[in-house]
Backbone as numpy.savetxt, mean C-alpha at the origin, in Angstrom:
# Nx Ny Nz CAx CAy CAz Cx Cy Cz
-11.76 -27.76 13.51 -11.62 -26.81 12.40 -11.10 -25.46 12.89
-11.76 -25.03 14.19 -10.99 -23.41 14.65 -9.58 -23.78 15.03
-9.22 -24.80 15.48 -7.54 -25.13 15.95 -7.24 -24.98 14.72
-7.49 -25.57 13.51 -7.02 -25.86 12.01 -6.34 -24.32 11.71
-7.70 -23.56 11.78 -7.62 -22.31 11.42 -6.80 -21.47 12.21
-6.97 -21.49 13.35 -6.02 -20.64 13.99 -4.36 -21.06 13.71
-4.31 -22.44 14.15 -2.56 -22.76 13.54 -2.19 -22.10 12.39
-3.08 -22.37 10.79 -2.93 -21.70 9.87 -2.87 -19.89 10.03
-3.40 -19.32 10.38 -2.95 -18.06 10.42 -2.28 -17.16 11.34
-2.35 -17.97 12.78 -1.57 -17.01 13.89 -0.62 -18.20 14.34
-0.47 -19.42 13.90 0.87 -20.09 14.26 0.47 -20.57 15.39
1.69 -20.17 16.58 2.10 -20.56 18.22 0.73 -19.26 18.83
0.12 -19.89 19.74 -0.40 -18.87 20.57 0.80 -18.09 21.78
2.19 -18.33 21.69 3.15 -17.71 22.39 3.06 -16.36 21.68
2.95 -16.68 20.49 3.85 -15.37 19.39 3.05 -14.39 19.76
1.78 -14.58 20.26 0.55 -13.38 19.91 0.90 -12.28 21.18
1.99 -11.65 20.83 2.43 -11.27 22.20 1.65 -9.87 22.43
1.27 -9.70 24.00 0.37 -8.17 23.96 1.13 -7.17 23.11
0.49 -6.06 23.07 0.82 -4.52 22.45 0.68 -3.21 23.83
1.69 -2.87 24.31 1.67 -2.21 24.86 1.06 -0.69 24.65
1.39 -0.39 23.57 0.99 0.94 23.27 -0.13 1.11 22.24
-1.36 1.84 21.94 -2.49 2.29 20.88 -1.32 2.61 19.69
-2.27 2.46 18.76 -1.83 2.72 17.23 -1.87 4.24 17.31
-2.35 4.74 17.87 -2.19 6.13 18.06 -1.52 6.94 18.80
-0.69 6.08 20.30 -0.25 6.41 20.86 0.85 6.56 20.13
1.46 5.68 19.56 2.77 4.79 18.84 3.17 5.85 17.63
1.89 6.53 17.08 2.25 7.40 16.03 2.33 8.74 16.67
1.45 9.41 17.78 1.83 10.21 18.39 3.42 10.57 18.53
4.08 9.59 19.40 5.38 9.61 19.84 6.32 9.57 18.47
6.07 8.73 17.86 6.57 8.91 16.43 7.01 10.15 15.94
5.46 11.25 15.82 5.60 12.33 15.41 6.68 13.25 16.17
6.87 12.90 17.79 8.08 13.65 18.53 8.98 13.22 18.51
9.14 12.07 17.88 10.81 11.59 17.61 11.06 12.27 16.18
10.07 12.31 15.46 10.72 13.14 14.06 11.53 14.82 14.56
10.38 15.14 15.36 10.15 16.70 15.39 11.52 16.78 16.62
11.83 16.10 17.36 13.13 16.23 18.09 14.59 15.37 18.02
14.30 15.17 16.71 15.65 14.26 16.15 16.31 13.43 16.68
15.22 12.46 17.50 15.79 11.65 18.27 16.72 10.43 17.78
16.11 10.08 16.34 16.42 8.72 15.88 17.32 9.36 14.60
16.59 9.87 14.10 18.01 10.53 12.81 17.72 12.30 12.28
19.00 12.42 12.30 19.17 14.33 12.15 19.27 14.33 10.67
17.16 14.64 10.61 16.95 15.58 9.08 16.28 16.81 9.56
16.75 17.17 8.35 16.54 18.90 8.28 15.47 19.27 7.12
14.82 20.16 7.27 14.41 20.98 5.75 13.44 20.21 5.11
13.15 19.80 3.71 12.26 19.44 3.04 12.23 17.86 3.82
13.35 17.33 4.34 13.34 15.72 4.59 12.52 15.62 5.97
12.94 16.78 6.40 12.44 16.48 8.24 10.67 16.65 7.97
9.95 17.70 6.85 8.93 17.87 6.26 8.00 16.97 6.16
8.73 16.34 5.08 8.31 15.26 4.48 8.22 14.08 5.18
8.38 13.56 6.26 8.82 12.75 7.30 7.64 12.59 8.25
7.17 13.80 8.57 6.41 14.37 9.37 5.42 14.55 8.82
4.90 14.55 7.35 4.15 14.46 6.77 3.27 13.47 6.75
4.30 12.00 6.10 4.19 10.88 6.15 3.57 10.23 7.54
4.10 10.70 8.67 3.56 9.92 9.50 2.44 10.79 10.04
2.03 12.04 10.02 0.90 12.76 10.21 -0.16 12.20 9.12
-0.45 12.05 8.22 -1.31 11.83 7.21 -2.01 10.38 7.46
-1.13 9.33 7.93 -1.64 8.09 8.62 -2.91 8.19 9.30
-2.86 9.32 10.43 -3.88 9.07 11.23 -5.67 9.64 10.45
-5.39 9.77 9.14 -6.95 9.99 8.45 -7.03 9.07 7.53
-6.20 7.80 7.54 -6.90 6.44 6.72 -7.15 5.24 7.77
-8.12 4.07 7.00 -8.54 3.61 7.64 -7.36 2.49 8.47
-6.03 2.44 7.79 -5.04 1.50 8.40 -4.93 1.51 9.83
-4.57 2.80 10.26 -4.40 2.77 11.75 -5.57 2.46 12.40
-6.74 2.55 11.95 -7.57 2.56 12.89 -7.86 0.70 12.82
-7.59 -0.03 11.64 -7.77 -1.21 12.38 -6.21 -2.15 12.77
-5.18 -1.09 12.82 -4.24 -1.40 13.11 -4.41 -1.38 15.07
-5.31 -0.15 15.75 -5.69 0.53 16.74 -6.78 -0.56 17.36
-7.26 -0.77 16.56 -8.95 -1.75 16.86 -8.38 -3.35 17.43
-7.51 -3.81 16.35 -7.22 -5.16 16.71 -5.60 -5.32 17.26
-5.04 -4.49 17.68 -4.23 -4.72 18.50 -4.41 -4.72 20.19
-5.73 -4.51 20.12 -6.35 -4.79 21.79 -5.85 -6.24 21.59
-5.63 -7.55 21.04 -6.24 -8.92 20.30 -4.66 -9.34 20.20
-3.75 -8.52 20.05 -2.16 -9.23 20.22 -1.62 -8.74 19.05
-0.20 -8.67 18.75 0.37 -8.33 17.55 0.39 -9.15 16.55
0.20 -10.77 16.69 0.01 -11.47 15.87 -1.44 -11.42 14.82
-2.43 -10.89 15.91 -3.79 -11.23 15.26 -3.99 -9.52 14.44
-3.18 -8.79 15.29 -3.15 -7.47 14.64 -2.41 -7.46 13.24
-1.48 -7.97 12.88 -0.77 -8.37 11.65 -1.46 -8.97 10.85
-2.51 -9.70 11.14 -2.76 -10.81 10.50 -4.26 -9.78 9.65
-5.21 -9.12 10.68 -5.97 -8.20 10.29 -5.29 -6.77 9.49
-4.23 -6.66 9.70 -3.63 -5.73 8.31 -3.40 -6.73 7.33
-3.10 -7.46 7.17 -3.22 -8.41 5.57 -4.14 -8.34 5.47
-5.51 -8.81 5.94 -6.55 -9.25 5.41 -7.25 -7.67 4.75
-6.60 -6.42 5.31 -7.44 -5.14 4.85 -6.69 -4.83 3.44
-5.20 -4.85 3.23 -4.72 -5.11 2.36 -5.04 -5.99 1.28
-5.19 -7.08 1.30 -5.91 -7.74 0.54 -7.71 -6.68 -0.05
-8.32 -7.18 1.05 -9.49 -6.03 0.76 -9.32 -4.97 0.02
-8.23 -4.41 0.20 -7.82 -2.71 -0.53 -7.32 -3.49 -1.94
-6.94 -4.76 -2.27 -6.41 -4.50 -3.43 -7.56 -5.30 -4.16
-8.64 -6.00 -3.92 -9.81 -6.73 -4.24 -11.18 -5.77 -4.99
-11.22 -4.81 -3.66 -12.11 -3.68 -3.62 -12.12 -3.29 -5.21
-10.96 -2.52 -5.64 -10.99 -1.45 -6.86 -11.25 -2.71 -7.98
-10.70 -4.23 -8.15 -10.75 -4.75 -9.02 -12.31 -5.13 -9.44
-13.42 -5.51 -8.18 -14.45 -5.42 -7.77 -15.46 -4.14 -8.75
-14.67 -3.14 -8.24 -15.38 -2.16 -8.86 -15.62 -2.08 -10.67
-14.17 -2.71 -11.17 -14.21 -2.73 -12.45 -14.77 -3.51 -13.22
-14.58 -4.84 -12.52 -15.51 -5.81 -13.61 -17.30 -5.94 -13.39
-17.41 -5.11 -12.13 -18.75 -4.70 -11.78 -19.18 -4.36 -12.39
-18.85 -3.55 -12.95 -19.54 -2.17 -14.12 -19.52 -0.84 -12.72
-19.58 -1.29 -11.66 -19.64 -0.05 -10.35 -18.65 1.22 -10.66
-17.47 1.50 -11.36 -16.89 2.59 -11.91 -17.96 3.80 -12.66
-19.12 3.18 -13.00 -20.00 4.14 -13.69 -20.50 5.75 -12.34
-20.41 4.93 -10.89 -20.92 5.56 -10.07 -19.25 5.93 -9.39
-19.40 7.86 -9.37 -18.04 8.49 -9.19 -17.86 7.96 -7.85
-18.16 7.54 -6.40 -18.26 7.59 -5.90 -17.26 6.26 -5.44
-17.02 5.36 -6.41 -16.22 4.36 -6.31 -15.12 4.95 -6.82
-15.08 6.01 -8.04 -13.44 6.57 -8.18 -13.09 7.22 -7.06
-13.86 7.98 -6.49 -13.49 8.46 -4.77 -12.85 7.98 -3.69
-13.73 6.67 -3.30 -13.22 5.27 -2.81 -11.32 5.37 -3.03
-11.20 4.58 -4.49 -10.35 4.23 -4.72 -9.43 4.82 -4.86
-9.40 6.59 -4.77 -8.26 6.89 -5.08 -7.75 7.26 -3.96
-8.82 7.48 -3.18 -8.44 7.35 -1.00 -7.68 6.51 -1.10
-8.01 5.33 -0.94 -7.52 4.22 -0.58 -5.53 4.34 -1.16
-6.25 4.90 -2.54 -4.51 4.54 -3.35 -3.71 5.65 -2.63
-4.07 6.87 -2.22 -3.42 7.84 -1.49 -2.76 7.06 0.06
-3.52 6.22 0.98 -2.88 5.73 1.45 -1.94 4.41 1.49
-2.07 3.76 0.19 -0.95 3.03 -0.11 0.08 3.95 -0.34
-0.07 4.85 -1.42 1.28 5.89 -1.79 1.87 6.07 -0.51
0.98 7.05 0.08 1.74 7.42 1.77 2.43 6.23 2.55
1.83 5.47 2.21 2.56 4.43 3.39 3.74 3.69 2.51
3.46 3.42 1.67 4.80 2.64 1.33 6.13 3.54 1.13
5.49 4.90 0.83 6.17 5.95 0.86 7.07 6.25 2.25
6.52 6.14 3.28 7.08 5.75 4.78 8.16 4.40 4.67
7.78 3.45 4.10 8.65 2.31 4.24 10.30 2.94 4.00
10.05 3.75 3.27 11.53 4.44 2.70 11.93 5.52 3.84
11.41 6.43 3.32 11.50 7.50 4.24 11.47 7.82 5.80
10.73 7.11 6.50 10.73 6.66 7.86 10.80 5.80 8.49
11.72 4.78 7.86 12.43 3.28 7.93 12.25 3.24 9.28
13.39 4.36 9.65 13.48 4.05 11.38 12.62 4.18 12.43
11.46 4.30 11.90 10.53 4.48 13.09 9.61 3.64 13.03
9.68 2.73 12.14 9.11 1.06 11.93 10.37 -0.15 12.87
9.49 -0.74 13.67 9.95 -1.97 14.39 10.48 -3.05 13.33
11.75 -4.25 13.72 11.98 -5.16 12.72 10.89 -5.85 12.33
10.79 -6.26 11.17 9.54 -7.32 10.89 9.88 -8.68 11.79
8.74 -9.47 11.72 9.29 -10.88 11.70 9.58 -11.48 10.53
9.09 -10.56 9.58 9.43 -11.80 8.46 9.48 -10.62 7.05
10.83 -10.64 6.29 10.94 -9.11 5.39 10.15 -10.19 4.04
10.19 -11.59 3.75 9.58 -11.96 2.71 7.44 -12.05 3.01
7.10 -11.51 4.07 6.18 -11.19 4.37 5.99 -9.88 4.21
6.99 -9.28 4.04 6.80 -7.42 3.85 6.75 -7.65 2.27
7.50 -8.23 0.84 7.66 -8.20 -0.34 6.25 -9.43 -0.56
5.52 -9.92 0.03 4.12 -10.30 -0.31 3.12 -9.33 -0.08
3.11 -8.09 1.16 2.12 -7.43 1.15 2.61 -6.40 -0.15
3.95 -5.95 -0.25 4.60 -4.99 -1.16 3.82 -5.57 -2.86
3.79 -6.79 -2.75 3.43 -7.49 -4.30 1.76 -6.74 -4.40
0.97 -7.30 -3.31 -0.26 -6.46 -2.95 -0.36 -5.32 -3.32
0.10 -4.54 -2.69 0.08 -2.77 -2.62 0.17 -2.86 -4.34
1.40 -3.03 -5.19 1.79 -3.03 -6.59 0.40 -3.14 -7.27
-0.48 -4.28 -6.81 -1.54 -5.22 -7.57 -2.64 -3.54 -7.51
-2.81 -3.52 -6.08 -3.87 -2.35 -5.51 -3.41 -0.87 -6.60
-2.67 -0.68 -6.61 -2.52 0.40 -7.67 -2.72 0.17 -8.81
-2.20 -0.59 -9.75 -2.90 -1.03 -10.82 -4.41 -1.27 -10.87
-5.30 -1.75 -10.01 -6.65 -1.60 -10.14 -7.43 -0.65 -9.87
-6.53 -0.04 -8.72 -7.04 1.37 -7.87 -7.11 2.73 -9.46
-5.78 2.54 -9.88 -5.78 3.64 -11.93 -6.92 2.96 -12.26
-6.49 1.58 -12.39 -8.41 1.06 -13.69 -10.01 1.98 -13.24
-9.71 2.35 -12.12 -10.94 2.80 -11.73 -11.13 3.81 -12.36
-9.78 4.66 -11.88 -9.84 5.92 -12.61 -10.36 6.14 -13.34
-9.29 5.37 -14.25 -9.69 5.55 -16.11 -11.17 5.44 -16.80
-11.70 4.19 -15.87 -13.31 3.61 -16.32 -14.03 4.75 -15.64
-13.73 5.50 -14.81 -14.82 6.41 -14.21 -14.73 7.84 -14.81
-13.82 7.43 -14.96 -13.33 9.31 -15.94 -13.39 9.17 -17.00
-13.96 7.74 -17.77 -13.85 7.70 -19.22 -12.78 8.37 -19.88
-11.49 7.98 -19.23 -10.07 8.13 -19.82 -9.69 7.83 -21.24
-10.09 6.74 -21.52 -9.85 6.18 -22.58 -10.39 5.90 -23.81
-11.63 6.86 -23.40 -13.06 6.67 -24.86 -12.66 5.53 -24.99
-13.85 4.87 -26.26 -14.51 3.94 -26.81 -13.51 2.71 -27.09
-11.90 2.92 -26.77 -10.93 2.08 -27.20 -11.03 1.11 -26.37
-11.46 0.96 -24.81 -12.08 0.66 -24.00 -12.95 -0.27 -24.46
-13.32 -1.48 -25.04 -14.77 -2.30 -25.36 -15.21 -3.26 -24.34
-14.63 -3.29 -23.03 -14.98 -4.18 -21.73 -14.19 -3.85 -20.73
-14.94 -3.82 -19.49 -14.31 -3.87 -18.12 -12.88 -4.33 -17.82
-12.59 -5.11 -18.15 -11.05 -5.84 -18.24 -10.04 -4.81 -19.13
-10.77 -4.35 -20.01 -9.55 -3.16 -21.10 -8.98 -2.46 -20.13
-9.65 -2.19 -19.03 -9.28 -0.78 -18.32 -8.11 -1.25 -17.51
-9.03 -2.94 -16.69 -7.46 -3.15 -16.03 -6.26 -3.77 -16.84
-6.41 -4.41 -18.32 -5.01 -4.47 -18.82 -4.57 -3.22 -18.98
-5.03 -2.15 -19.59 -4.35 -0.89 -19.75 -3.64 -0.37 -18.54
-3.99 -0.73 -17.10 -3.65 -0.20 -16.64 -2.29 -1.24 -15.78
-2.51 -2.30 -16.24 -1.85 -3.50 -15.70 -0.06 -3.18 -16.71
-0.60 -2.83 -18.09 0.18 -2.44 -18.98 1.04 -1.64 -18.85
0.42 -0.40 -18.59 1.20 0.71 -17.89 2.03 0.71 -16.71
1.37 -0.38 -15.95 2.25 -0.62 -14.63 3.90 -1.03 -14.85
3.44 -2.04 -16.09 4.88 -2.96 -16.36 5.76 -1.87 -16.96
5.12 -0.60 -17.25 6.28 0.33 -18.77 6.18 -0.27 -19.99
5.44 -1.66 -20.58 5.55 -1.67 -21.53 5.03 -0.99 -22.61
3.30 -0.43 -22.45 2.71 0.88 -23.22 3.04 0.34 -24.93
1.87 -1.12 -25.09 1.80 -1.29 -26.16 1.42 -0.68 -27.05
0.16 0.56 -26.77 0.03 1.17 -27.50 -1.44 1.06 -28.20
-2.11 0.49 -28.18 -3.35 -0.44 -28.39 -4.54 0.26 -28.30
-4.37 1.07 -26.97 -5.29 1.80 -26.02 -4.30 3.03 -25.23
-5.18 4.26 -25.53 -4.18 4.81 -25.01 -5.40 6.01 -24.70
-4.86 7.03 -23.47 -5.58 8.39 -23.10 -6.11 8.96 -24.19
-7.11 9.74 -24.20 -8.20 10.59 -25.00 -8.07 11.97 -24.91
-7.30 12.46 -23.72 -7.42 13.55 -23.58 -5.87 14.22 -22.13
-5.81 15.48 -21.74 -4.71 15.82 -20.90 -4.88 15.11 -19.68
-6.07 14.96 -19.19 -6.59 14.61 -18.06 -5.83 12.70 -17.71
-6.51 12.48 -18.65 -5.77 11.24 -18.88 -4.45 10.79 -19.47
-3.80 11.64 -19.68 -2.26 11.70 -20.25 -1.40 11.96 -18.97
-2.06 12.72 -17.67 -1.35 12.98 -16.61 -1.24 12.11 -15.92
-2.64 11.31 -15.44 -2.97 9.88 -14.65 -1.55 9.24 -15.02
-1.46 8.68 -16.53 -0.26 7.79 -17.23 0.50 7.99 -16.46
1.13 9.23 -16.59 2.20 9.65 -16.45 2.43 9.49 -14.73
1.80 10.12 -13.72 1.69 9.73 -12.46 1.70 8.17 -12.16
0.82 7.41 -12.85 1.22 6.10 -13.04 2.82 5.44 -13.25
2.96 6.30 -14.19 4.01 5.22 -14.50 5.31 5.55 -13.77
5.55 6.97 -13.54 6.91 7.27 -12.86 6.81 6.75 -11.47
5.24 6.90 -10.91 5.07 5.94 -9.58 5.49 4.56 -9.18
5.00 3.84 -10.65 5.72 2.35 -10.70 7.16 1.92 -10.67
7.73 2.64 -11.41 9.23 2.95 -11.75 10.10 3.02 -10.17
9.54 3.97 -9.96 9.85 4.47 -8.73 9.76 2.98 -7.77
8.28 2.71 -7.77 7.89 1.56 -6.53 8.73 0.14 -6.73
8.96 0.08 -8.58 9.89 -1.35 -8.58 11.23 -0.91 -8.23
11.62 -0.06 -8.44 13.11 -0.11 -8.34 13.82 0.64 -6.71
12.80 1.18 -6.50 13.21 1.72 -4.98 12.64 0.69 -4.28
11.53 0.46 -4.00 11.01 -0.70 -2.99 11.38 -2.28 -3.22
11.00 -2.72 -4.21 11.73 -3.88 -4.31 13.46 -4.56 -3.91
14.49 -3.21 -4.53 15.83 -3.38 -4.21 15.80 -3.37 -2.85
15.03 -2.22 -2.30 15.16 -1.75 -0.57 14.67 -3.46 0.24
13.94 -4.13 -0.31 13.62 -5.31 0.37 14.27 -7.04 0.18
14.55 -6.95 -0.89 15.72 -7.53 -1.66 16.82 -7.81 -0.88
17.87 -6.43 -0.46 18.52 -5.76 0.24 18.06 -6.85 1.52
16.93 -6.80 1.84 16.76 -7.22 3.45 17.23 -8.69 3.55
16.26 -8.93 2.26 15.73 -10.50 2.53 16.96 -11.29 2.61
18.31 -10.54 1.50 19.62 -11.18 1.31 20.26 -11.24 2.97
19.93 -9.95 3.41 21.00 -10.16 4.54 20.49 -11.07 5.40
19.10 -11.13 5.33 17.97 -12.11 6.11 18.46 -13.26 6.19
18.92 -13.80 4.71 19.44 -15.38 4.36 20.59 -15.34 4.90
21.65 -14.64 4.73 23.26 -14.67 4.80 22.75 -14.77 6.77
22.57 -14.52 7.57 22.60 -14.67 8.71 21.74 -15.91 9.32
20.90 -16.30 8.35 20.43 -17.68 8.64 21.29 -18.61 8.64
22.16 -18.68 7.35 23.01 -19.70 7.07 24.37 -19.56 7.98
């Protein structure tokens, strides 16, 4: 059964190849390739923002079990960022049909968590070049499907903890279609904010989504095509 298991998730024990450098080392140096334009000459708000992105990493929990289980090989280290991913997008849904949104302390949780999805996928764009090739870009548009899922449940929290939506709300699930709703742009209309507070969330919501389908998706799309055309 552990052979079973291991084939199923880490493949060849060749692939599990060491990691030379800490997750921290790796972002360290990172930060001096931004700051000395080693890899690409930005300036101004871009070079900022860049430096931002990869500074802000080191206060969520990614790197650190990116840091933890890459003692363990890059394969098993990959394999333990899915499984936290997953976790991150389980967690907030967890919270909602719980009834656990009543206690702020899970909207806290969750909107950490969603701050470092934003940031990081936000990097996928913006600091392309200081990410290694994948092995596999239709393995990047399955965790990308993830991240999508994790925001949509990560808002439901919101909404149920901030009582966004008064009484229109009649079960745990309202919160995540409303917010599942909003994800798509369709905004049936059914259920809608109560107040400014919750009219802004929307709105952060939705230009976020917009943004995440049509910039991230094309950007990987983009890959996967050239991925195929060089297979064949």
């Amino acid at each position: 059964m552990k052979r079973v298991l291991y084939k199923l998730f880490f493949g060849k024990p060749e692939y599990n190849l060491p990691i030379k450098d800490s997750a921290y080392y790796s972002q360290r140096k990172n930060l001096v390739r931004i700051w000395n334009n080693e890899r690409h000459h930005d300036i101004g708000f871009e070079k900022v923002l860049r430096l931002f992105l990869v500074f802000i990493q080191l206060f969520f929990p990614g790197i650190h079990v990116r840091n933890f289980f890459g003692k363990y090989g890059i394969i098993k280290r990959n394999v333990a960022v899915e499984f936290y991913v997953l976790f991150k997008t389980c967690l907030p849904a967890f919270f909602v049909l719980s009834g656990l949104y009543e206690h702020k302390f899970t909207v806290v949780i969750s909107f950490y968590l969603l701050l470092e999805t934003i940031c990081y996928v936000s990097s996928l764009i913006f600091v392309a070049d200081m990410f290694v090739k994948p092995r596999s870009y239709r393995r990047n548009i399955l965790m990308l499907f993830l991240n999508y899922m994790e925001i949509s449940f990560s808002f439901a929290v919101i909404y149920a903890g901030l009582h966004l939506l008064g009484n229109q709300a009649k079960s745990a699930f309202d919160y995540i279609y409303f917010s599942i709703v909003t994800s798509t742009t369709i905004g049936y209309g059914d259920i809608h904010p109560i107040n400014d507070l919750g009219k802004l969330f929307v709105c952060i919501q939705a230009v976020m989504v917009v943004a995440f389908i049509v910039l991230f998706l094309n950007f990987f799309g983009s890959k996967v095509e050239t991925l195929s055309n060089e297979e064949e």
